[in-house]
C-alpha positions in Angstrom: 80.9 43.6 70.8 82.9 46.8 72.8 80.5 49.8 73.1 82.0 53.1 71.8 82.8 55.9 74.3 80.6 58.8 74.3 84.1 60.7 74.6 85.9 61.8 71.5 89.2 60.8 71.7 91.4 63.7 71.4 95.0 61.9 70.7 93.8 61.2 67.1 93.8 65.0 65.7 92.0 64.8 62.0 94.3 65.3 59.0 95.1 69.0 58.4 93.3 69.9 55.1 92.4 73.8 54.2 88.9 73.4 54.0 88.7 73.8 58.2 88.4 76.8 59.5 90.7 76.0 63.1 93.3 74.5 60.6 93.8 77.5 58.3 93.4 80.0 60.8 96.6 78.7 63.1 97.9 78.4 59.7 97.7 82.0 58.9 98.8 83.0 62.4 101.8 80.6 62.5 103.0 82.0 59.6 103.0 85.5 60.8 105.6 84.4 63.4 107.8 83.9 60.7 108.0 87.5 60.5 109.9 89.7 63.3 108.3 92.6 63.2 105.1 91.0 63.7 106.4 89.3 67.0 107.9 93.0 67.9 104.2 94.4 67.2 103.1 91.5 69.4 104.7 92.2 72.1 104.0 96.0 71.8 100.7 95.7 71.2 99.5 92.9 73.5 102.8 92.9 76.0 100.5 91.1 78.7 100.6 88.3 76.5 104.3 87.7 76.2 104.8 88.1 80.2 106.2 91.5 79.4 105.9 94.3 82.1 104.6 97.8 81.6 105.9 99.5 84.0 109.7 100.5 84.2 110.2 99.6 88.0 109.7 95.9 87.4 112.4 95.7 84.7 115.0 93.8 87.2 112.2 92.5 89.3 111.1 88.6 89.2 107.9 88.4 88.1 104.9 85.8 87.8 103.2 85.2 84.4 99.7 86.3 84.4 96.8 84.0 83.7 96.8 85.2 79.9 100.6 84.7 79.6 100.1 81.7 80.9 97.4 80.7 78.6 99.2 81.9 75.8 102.3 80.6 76.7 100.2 76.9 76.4 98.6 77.9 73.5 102.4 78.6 71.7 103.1 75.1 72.8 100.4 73.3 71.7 100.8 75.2 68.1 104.7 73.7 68.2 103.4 70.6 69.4 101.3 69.9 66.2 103.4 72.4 63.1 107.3 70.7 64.1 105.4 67.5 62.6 105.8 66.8 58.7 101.9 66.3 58.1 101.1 70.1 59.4 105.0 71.8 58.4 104.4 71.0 54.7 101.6 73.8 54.8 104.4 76.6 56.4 105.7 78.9 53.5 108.6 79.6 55.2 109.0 76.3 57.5 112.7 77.4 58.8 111.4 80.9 60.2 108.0 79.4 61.2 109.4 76.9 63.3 112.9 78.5 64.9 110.0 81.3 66.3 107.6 78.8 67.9 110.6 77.0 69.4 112.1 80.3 70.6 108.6 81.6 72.3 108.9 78.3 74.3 111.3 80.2 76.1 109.8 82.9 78.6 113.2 85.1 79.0 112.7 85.2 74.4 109.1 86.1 75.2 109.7 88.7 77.5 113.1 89.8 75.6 111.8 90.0 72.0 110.3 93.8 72.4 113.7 94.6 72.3 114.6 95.7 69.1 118.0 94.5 69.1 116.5 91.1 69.6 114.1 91.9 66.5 116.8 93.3 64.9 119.2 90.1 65.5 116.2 88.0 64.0 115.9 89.7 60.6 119.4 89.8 60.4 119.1 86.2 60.3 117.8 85.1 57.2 119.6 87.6 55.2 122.8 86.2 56.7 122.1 82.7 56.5 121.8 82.3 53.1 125.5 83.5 52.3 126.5 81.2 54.7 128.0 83.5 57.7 125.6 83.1 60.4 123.3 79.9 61.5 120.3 80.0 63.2 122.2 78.1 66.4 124.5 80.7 66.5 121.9 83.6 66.8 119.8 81.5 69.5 123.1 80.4 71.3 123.9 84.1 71.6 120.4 84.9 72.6 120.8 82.4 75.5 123.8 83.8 76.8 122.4 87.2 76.5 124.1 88.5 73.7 121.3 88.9 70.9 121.9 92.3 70.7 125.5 91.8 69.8 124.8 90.5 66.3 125.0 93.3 64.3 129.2 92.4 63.3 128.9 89.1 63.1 127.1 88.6 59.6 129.9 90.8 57.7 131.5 89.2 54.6 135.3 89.2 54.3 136.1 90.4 51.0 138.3 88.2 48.7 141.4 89.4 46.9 
């Protein structure tokens, strides 16, 4: 007969259900990426976080995450990890949003870029666009990568028929 470990063993995570506390609290907060102007107050509010310098001399200068970017930037990860899965994205109300933001802050030039608000800006415009069609998520993050984000403001215009 094998003896159990006095270990728990951590790769089995229990079924999400919204009776635990953990469960519906990364819940909430996932869901609050969704939104923009929630990440904008993020990084406004707790720019430390994000890897986002306060001062205006560093702007070109390479800098090194601090411990708490660093811990957050883990704890973003490990959220992703888990919500990109079916059993935990069936609980997202908006699972397109929810997810494209978690993927993005993966990325530490999004995390640092997004208290711009023409990277803000570029994200609300998507969902608005995307649903007549004009502009795809992949688009917006493929201009974000080459540094364009805040060139999105033409690019969701309808061409009138006649």
């Amino acid at each position: 007969m094998a003896q159990q470990s006095p270990l728990p063993d951590h790769s089995q995570q229990p079924p999400p259900t919204l009776t635990n506390p953990r469960f519906t609290l990364e819940l909430e907060f996932v869901c609050s990426l969704a939104n923009p102007y929630y990440l904008s107050h993020l990084a406004v509010t707790y720019p430390n976080l994000l890897g986002i310098s306060r001062s205006e001399d560093d702007s070109d200068a390479e800098t090194t995450s601090s411990p708490d970017a660093q811990a957050f930037a883990a704890y973003l990860a490990y959220l992703y990890s888990y919500w990109k899965t079916p059993e935990y994205a069936q609980f997202l109300t908006h699972p397109g949003a929810t997810l494209r933001a978690l993927r993005l802050l993966q990325e530490e030039t999004f995390r640092r870029d997004i208290i711009r608000p023409q990277v803000i800006e570029a994200l609300a415009g998507v969902g608005i666009d995307n649903q007549s069609g004009q502009q795809s998520t992949e688009t917006m993050e493929g201009q974000h990568e080459a540094g364009n984000a805040g060139r999105l403001e033409g690019a969701g215009k309808e061409n009138p028929k006649t």
